[in-house]
C-alpha positions as a printed NumPy array, in Angstrom:
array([[ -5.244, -20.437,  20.715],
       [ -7.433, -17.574,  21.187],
       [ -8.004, -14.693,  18.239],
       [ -8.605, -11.193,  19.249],
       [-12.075, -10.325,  17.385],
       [-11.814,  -6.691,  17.635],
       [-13.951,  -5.217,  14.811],
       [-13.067,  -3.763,  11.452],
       [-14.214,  -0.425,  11.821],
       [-13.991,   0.96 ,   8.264],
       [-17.556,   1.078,   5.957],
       [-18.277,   1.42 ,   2.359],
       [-19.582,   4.683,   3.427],
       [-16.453,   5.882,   5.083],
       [-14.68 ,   5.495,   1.753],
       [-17.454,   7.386,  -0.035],
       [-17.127,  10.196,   2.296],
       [-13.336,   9.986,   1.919],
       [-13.73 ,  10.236,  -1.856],
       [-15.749,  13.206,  -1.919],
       [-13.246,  14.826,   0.465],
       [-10.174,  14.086,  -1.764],
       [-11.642,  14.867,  -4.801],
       [ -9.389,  16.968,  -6.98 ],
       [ -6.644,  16.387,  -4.866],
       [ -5.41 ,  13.127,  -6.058],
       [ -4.845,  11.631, -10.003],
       [ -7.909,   9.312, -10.863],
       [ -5.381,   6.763, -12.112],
       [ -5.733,   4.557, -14.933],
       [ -7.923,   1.421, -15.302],
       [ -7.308,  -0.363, -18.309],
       [ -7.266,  -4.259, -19.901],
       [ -3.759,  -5.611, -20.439],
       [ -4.176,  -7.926, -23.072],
       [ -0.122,  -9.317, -22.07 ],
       [ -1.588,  -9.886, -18.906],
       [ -5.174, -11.625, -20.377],
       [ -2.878, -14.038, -22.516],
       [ -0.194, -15.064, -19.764],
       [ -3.082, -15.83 , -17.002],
       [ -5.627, -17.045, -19.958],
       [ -8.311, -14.863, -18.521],
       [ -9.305, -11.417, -18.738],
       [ -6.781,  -9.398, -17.145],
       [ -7.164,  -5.435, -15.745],
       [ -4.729,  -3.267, -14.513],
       [ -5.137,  -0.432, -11.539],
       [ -1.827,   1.768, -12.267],
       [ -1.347,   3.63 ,  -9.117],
       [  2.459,   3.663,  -9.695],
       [  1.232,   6.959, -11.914],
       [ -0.093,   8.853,  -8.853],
       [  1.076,  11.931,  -7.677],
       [  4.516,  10.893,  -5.101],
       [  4.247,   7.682,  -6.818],
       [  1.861,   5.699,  -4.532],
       [ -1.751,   5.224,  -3.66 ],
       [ -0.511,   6.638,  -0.134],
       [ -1.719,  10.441,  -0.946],
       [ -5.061,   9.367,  -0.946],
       [ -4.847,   8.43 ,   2.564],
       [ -2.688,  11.396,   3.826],
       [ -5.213,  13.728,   1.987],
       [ -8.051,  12.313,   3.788],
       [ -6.582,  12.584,   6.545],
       [ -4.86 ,  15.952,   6.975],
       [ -8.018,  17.586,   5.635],
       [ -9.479,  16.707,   8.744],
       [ -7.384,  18.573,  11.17 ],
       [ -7.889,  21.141,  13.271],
       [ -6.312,  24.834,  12.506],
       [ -4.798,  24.187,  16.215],
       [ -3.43 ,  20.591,  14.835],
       [ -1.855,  22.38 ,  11.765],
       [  0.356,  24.609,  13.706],
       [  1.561,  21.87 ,  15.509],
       [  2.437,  19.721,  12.738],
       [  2.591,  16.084,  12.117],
       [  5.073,  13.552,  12.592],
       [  5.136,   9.813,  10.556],
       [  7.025,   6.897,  10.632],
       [  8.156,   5.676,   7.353],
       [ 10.931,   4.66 ,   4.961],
       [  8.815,   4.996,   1.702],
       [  5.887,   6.239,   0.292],
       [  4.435,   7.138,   2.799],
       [  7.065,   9.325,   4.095],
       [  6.788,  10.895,   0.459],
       [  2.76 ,  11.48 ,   0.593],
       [  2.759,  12.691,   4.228],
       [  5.449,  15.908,   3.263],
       [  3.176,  16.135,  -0.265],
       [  0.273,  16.51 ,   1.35 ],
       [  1.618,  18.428,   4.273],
       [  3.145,  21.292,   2.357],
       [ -0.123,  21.461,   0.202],
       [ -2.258,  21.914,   3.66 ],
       [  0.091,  24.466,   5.675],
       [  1.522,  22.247,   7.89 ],
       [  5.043,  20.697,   8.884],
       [  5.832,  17.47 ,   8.405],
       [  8.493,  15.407,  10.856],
       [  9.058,  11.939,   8.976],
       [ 10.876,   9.606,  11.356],
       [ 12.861,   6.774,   9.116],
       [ 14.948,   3.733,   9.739],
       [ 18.653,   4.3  ,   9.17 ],
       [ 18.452,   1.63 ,   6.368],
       [ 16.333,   3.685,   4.247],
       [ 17.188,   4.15 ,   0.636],
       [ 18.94 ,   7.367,  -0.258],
       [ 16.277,   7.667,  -3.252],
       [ 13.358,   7.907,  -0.568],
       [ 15.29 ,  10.059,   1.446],
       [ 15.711,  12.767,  -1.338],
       [ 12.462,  12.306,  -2.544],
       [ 10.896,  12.94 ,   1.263],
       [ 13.278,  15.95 ,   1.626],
       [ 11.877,  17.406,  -1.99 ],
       [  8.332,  16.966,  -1.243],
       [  8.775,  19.54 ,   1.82 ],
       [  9.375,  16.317,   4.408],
       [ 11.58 ,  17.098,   7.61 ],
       [ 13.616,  13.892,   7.753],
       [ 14.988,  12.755,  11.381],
       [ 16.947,   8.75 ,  10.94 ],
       [ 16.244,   6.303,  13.791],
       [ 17.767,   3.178,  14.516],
       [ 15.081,   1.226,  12.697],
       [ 11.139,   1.031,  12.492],
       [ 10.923,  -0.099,  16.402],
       [ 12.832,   2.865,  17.308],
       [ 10.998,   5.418,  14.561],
       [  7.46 ,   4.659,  15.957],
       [  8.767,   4.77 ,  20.009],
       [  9.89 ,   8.156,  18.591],
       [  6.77 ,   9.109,  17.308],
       [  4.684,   8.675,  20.596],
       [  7.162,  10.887,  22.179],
       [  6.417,  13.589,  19.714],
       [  2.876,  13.152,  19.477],
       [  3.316,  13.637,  23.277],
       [  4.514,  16.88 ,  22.951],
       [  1.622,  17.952,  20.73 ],
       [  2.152,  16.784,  17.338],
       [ -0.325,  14.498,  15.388],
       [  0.906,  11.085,  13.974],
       [ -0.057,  10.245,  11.226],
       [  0.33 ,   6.626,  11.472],
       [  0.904,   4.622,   7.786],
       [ -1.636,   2.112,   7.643],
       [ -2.986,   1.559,  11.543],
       [ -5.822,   4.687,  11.233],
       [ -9.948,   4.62 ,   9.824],
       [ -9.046,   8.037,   7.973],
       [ -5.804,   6.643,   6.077],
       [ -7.831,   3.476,   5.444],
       [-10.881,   4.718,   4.303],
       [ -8.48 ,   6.994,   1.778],
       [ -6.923,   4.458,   0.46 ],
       [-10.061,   2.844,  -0.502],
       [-11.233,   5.285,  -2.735],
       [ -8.726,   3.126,  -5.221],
       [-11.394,   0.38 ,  -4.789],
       [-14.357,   3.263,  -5.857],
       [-12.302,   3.88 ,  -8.883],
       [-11.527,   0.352, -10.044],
       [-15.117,  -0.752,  -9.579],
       [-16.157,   1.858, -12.196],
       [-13.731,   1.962, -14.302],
       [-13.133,  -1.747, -14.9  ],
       [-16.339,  -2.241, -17.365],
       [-18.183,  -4.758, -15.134],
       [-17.468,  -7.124, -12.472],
       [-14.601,  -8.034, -11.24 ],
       [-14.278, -12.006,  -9.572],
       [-10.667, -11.271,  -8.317],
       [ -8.371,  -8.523,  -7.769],
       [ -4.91 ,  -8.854,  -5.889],
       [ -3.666,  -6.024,  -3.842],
       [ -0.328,  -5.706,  -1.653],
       [ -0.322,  -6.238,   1.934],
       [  2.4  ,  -4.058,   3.809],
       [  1.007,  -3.516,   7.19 ],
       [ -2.363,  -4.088,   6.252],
       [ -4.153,  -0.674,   5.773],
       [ -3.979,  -0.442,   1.718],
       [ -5.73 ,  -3.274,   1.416],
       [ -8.194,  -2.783,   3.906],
       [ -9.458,   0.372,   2.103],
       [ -9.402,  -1.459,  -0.969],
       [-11.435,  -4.389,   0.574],
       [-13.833,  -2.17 ,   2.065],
       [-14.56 ,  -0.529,  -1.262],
       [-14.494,  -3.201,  -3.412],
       [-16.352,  -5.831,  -0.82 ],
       [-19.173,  -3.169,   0.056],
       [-19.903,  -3.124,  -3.553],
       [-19.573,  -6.574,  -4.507],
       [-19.439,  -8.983,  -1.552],
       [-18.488, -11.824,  -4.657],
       [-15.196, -10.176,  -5.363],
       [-12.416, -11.849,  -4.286],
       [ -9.408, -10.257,  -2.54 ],
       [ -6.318, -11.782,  -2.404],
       [ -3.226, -10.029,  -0.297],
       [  0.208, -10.564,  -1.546],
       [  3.248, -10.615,   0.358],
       [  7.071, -11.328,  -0.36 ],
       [  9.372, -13.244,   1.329],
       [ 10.933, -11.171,   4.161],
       [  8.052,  -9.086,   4.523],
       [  5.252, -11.224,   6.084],
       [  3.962,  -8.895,   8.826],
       [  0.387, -10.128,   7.85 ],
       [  0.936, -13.881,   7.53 ],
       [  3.003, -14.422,  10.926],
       [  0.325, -11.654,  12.787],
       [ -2.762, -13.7  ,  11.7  ],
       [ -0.606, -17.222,  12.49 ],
       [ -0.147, -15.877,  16.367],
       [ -3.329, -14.484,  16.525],
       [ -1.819, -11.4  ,  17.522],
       [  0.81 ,  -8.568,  16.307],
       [  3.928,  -9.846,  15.683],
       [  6.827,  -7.845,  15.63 ],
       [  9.475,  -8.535,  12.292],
       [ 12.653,  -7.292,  11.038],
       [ 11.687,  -7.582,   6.814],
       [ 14.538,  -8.665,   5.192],
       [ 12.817,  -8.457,   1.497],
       [ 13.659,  -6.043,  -1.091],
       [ 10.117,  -5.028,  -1.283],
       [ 11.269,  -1.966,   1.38 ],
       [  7.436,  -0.925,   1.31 ],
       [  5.202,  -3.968,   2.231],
       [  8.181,  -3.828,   5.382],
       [  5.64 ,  -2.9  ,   7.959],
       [  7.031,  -3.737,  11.22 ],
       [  3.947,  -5.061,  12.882],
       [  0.417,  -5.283,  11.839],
       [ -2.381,  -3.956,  14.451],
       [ -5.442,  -5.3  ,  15.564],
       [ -7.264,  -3.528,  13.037],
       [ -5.815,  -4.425,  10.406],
       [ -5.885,  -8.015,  11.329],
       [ -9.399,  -7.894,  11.448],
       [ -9.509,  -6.386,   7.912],
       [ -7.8  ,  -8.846,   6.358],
       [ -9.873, -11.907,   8.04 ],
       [-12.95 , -10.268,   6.901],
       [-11.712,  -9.185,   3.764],
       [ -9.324, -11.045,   2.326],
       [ -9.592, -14.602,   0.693],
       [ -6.087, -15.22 ,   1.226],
       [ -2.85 , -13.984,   1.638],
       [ -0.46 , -15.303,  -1.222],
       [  3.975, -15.396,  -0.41 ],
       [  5.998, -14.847,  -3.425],
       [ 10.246, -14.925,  -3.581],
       [ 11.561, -11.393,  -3.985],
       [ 13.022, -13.107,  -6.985],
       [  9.65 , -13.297,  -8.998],
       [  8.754,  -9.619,  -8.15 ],
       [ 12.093,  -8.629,  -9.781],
       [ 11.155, -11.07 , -12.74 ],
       [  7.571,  -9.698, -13.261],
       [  8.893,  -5.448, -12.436],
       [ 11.527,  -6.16 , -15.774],
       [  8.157,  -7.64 , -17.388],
       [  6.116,  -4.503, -16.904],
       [  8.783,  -2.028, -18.031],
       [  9.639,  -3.9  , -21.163],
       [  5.436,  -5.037, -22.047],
       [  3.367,  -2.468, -20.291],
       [  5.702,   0.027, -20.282],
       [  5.397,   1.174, -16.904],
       [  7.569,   0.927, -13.814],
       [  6.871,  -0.704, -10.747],
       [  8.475,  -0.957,  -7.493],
       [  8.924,  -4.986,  -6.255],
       [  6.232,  -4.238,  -3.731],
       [  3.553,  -3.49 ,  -7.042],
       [  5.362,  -6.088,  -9.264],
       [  4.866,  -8.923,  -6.715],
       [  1.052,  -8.871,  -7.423],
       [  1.665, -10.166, -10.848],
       [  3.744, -12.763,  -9.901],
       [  1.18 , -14.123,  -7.165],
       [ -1.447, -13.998, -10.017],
       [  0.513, -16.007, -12.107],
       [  1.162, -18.461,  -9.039],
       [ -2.553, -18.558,  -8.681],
       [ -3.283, -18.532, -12.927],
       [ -4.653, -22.541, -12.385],
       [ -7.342, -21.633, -10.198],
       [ -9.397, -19.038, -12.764],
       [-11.905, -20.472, -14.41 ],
       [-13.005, -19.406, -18.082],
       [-14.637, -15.77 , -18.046],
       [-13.564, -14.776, -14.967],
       [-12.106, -11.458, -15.131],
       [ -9.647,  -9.953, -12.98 ],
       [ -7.589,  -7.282, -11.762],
       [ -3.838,  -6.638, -10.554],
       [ -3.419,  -3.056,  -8.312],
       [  0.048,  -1.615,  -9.181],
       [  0.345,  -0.023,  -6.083],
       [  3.573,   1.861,  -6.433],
       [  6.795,   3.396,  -8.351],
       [  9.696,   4.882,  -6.083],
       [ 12.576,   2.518,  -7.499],
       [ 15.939,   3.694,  -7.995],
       [ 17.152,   1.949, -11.757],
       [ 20.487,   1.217,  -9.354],
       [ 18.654,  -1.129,  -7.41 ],
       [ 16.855,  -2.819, -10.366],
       [ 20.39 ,  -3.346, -12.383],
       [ 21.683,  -4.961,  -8.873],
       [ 18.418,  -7.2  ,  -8.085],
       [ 18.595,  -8.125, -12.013],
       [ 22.422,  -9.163, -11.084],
       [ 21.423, -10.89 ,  -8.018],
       [ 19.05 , -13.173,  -9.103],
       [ 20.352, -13.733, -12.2  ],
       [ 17.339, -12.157, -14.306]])
């Protein structure tokens, strides 16, 4: 089989120069040691809690970065995204806060939470048939003169996200040997890596995925981008492809890509809001569980950390996923 080697084209200094854009625009979010984390993985445990930034994911970081940088000509024309999540929530955030309008193409499937909460932040929402059918949209639009803004597959979104990876590195009180992140279609945790592995080429990255959602898993098994329907209940890590870019992230970035059941994400979400006190969307929550999968392999006074990456959950869902699985 041959692998496409196309570069990762994201630096350490990309992020740097993304987090002195953004500055002031986005919540430095807590860093802090979780010692019901440190005593269930019996090793010093930190926790990134992006679930508490403004739109309720790390994705404003990106958007911000990104939007800053367009042209007064670009701005009148607006932008159009494809999403069915956070993303489609940052995008009409940051949108409304530059003077510009925001199209936000989503998947009929969507859930009517992220729907209302796209429609509040200032978001123009347009439903497509699914993900395949939003982003064959959003060429057509971009066509016509609007800029996409595409979720994860762009340097400027990357390198925003990765200002995260600035903030944990500081804030965490020394080094860090692992840290887990969430892989949706790849682009969070490429920022992250590139912060976090410019720093500290030690660290360890490891991406998690859920069952249902493993864009990044079957894209590096083909060697190529694989198209997938998700089927998880982790609706954000439901990229529908990854891209060549953000394959390359992840093989230069990440140690390894860990699969949890949807199951455990619901299991470790209830175990956040009732011990931490915070709450998590299964696509956050699943990096606890793959920790704990993983909890063997630490050795004593290594010190990690677990990126909550996000919060838009409807309680609905979580009284029905607690039902379903029996939890």
């Amino acid at each position: 089989m041959t692998f496409d080697v196309t570069p990762f084209d994201v630096t350490l200094a990309d992020v740097q120069a993304a987090a002195a854009r953004i500055a002031g625009k986005v919540r430095r979010t807590p860093t802090y040691h979780s010692v019901g984390l440190s005593e269930r993985l019996g090793v010093e445990t930190w926790i990134k809690l992006e679930n508490l930034q403004l739109g309720g994911s790390f994705k404003v970081r990106g958007c911000f970065n990104k939007l800053s940088g367009l042209s007064e000509t670009e701005l009148r024309r607006g932008v159009v995204t494809v999403s069915g999540g956070n993303h489609a929530i940052a995008v009409s955030l940051v949108a409304r806060a530059v003077g510009t309008r925001a199209l936000v193409l989503m998947p009929k499937a969507t859930p009517a939470l992220n729907i209302r909460l796209t429609e509040e932040a200032g978001g123009q929402v347009e439903l497509c048939e699914d993900s395949i059918a939003a982003f064959a949209k959003a060429e057509t639009y971009a066509a016509q003169g609007m800029t996409h803004v595409h979720s994860y597959d762009d340097p400027a979104i990357i390198a925003g996200h990765g200002t995260l990876g600035l903030e944990l590195a500081a804030d965490a009180g020394g080094r860090l040997d692992h840290v887990f992140v969430s892989v949706g279609g790849g682009g969070f945790s490429a920022g992250v890596g590139a912060a976090l592995k410019g720093l500290d080429p030690a660290v360890r990255l490891h991406g998690v995925e859920t069952e249902g959602a493993t864009t990044m898993t079957q894209a590096l098994a083909a060697g190529e981008p694989v198209s997938i329907r998700p089927t998880s209940i982790a609706r954000t890590l439901g990229a529908p492809f990854a891209t060549r870019r953000t394959m390359a992230a992840a093989r230069q970035l990440l140690e390894d890509i860990i699969v949890v059941p949807d199951a455990a994400a619901v299991r470790e979400l209830v175990w956040a809001l009732e011990n931490e006190r915070v709450l998590l969307e299964p696509a956050a929550a699943c990096v606890i569980a793959a920790a704990l999968e993983r909890k063997d392999s630490f050795r004593p006074g290594e010190r990690i950390c677990l990126v909550l990456c996000g919060s838009n959950v409807a309680l609905a869902d979580i009284e029905s996923w607690r039902s379903g699985f029996g939890i």
